[in-house]
N, C-alpha and C positions, 0 to 999 in steps of 0.2 A: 040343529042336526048334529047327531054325532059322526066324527069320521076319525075312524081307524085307520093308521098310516101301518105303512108297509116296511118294513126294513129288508131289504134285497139286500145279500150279500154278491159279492164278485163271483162272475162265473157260475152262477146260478141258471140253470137252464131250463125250470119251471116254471111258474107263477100262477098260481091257483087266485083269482079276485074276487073277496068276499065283497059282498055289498057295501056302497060307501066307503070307499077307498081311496087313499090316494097313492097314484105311482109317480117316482123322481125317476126321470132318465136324464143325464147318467145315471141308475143306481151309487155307484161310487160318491157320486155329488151328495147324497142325502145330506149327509151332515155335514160335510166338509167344504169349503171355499172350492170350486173349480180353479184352475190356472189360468183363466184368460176372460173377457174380456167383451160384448158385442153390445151395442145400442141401437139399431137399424130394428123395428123402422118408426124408435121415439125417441131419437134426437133432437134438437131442435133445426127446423128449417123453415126460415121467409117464406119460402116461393115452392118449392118443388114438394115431390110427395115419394113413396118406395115401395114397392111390391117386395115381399117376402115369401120365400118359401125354403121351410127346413122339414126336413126329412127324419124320423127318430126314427131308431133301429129298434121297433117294440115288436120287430118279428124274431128277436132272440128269447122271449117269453111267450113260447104259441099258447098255452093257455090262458095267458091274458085275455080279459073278454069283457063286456058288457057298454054300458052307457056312459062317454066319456059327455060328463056335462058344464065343465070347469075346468081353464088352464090357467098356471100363476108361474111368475117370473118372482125373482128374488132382485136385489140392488149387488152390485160388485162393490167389495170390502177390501180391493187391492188396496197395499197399505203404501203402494206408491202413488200408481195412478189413478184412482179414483178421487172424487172430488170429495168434499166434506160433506154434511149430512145434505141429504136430498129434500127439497120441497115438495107441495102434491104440484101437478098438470093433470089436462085431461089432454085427450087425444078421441078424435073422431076415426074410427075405421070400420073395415069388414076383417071377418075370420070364417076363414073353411078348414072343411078337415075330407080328408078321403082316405080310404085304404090305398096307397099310391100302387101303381106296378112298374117301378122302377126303386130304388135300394139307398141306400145310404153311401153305396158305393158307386150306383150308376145313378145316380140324382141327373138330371138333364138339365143343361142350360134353355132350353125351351120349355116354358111353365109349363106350356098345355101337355107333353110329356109325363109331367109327373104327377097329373090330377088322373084319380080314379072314378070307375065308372058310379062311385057312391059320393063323388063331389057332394059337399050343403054349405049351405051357408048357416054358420052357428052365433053368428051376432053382429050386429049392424048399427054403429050410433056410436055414443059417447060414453068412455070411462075416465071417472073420476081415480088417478089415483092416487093412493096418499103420502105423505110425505116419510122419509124411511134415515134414520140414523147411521150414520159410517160406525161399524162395531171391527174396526182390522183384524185381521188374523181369522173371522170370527163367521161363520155359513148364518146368514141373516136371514128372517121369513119369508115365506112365499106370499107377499103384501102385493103384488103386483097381480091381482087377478080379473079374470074375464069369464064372469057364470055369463053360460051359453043360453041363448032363447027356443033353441032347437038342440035336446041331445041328439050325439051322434054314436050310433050301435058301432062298434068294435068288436072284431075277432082280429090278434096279432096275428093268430095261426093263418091269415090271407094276404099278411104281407106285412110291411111298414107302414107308419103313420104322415100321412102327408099334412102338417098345419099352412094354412097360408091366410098371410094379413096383410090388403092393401089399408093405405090411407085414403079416404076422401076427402081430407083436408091437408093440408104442412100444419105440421105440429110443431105449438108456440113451445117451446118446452123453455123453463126460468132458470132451468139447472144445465145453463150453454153450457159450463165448462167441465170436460169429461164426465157426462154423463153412461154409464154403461150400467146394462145387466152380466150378472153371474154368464162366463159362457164358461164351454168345453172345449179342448181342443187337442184332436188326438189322430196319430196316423191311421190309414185304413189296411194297411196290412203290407205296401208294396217297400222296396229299399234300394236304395242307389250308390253307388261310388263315385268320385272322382277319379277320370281318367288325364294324364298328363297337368297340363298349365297352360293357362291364355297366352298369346300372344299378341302383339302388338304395340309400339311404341308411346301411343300418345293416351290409350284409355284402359282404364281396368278390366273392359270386358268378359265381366261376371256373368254365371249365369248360374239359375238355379231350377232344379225340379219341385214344383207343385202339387198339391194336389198328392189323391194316389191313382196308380196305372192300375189297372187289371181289364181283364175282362166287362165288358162293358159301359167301365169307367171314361168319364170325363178328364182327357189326362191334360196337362196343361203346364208350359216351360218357358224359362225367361229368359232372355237375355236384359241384362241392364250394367248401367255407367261401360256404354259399348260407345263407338262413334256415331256421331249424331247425324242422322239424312244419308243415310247408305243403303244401300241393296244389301239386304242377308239373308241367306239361305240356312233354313234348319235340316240337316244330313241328320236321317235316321239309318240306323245298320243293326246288324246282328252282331253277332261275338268269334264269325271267322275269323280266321289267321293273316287271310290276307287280302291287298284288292289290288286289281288289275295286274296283279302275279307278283307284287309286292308285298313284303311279310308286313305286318301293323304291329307296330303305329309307323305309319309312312314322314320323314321328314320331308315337308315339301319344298324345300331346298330344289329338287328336283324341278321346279318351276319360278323359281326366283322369287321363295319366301321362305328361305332359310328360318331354322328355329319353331316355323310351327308345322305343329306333328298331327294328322289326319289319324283318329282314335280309332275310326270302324271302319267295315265296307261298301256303305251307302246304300245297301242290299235292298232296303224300305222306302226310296227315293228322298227327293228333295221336297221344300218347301219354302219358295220366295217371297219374301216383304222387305219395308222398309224398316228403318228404327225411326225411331221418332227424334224430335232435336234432343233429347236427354240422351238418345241413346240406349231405348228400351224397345225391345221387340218380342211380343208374347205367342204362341201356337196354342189351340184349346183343340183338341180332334179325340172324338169318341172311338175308342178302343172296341172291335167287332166282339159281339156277346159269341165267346166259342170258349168254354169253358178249359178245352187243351191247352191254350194260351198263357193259364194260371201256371208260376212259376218259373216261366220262362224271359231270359235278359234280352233286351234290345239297349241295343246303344244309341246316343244322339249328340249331337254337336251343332252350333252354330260357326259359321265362315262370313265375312263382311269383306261385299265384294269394294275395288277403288276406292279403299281407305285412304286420303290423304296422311292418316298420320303411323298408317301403317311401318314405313322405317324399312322398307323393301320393296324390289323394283314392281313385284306382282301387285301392289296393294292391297296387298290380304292380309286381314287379321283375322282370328276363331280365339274362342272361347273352349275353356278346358271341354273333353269329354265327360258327358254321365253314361253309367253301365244301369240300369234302373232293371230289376227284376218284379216281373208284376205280378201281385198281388191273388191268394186264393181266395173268393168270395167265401164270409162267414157270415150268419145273421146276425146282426146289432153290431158290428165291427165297419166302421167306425159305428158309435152312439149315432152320431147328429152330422147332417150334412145342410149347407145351406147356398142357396140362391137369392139375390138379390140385382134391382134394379133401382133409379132415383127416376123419377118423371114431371112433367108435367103436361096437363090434359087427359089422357088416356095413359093404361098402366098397357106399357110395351108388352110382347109377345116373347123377348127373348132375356135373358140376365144378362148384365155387364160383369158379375163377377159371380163366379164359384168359388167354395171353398169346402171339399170333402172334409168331412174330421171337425167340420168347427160348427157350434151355434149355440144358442142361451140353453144353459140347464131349465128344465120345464117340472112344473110337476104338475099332473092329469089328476083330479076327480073320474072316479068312476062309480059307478049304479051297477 
């Protein structure tokens, strides 16, 4: 069989599909090394197994169309982190594909969210795949592939493409050490600043924004290397002037925690947990689909209540402010989002991790 590859340029916002086809998303990836990096879910593991699902942004080419019958991954040629040349494994799993109705940017930590009402299942058993040379610097073949038992009809023009692949087995994979596929990794549209500086004597209490905010998005923020087993509350605000009739950034000195400065209004409430013994405590909460939204800053902060090593009588310490402005929804911005889960027995119902903007460069067969 012959097959006609496609060369998409950037910001291309057609795509006409002749028969026999193949499409690279990223487009941008075709030829080039992506910058990053994903091996989930053919790592190697003993015991446990992973659900996946990534999301590609193939509603940025609505006339993309036809029978997607074949997907291939390529090996990562990081000329750090990558291992030396690859062996073959096989790997036992399933793969579906659906038109999803949720986005690259609203991907959902709930799989069953992001399966369409054209769910299938496109292949079930074992691939053998083959062994693949480290070429650095250098976009290596799409040798990693999976022809379908069941094509799946596609029209971009009805949304994004949802792939999902559990494991039925743990995969013995030979090539334990840093094993990865080609990924992508790319913000979805939203941007943040730093407001003020952490406080607190005894720990760094860093934090960072994740993910992108927008409208309908899965938004999601860290605190870490905070103090370890403490109550802390995540304060969300707007970008008024002031709170409780006091101009911002409030030094809360006024409460016997001199030094640290209160960034917003609280306007959005609170949010309690603990950290963990490291000292890490994350928030994931789905941003309401109201497209007004787009564009607009909220602010956020973490506060650690009876900090022993806080260094002030209040025992409080926070972590600097973010101003995060969210994101306008675009089609294929990000490319690739993904969800993932590790299991054993039955594959969960919800992901342990999100990551908007990131997942393996793919390229699609299409009819």
């Amino acid at each position: 069989m012959n097959l006609a590859r496609i060369t998409v340029p950037l910001g291309l916002a057609l795509l006409a599909c002749p028969a026999n086809a193949q499409f690279v998303n990223p487009p941008s990836a075709m030829g080039a090394e992506a910058a990053s990096r994903f091996g989930t879910p053919f790592s190697n593991s003993s015991s446990s197994m992973s659900i996946l699902h990534e999301i590609h942004g193939l509603s940025a080419f609505p006339t993309l169309t036809g029978n997607i019958v074949q997907v291939a991954w390529r090996r990562d040629n990081d000329t750090v982190l990558a291992s030396p040349d690859y062996v073959g494994f096989s790997a036992d799993f399933q793969m579906s594909l659906s038109t999803s109705p949720r986005t690259t940017q609203t991907i959902s930590d709930d799989f069953a969210n992001n399966r369409g009402a054209d769910f299938t299942l496109v292949h079930n058993g074992v691939v053998n795949f083959p062994p693949q040379m480290k070429t650095p610097n250098t976009a290596g073949a799409f040798a990693y592939a999976v022809p379908f038992s069941t094509p799946f009809p596609y029209a971009a023009a009805n949304g994004d493409l949802l792939l999902e692949v559990v494991n039925n087995t743990p995969v013995t994979n030979p090539n334990t050490t840093l094993f990865f596929f080609d990924a992508h990794s790319a913000s979805g549209g939203s941007t943040s600043r730093t407001l003020g500086a952490p406080c607190g004597a005894s720990s760094a209490n860093d934090s960072i924004v994740y993910s992108n905010w927008g409208p309908g998005t899965l938004a999601r923020i860290l605190q870490y290397n905070g103090p370890g087993g403490v109550t802390s509350t995540l304060m969300i605000g707007s970008t008024g002037p002031v709170f409780a009739g006091l101009l911002l950034p409030v030094n809360l000195g006024i409460i016997q925690a001199p030094g640290c400065f209160l960034q917003h209004d609280i306007a959005f409430g609170n949010f309690l947990g603990m950290t963990s013994p490291t000292g890490r405590l994350e928030f994931r909460f789905e941003i309401p689909m109201v497209p007004a939204l787009a564009g607009q800053p909220v602010r956020a902060q973490f506060a650690n209540l009876n900090d022993p090593g806080a260094g002030n009588a209040a025992g409080l310490s926070m972590t600097a402010g973010h101003e995060i402005t969210l994101a306008t929804p675009t089609p294929g911005s990000p490319p690739i989002s993904e969800a993932h889960a590790s299991f054993t027995g039955s594959a969960p119902p919800i992901a342990s991790l999100v990551q908007q903007g990131y997942g393996k460069v793919a390229e699609f067969t299409i009819r």
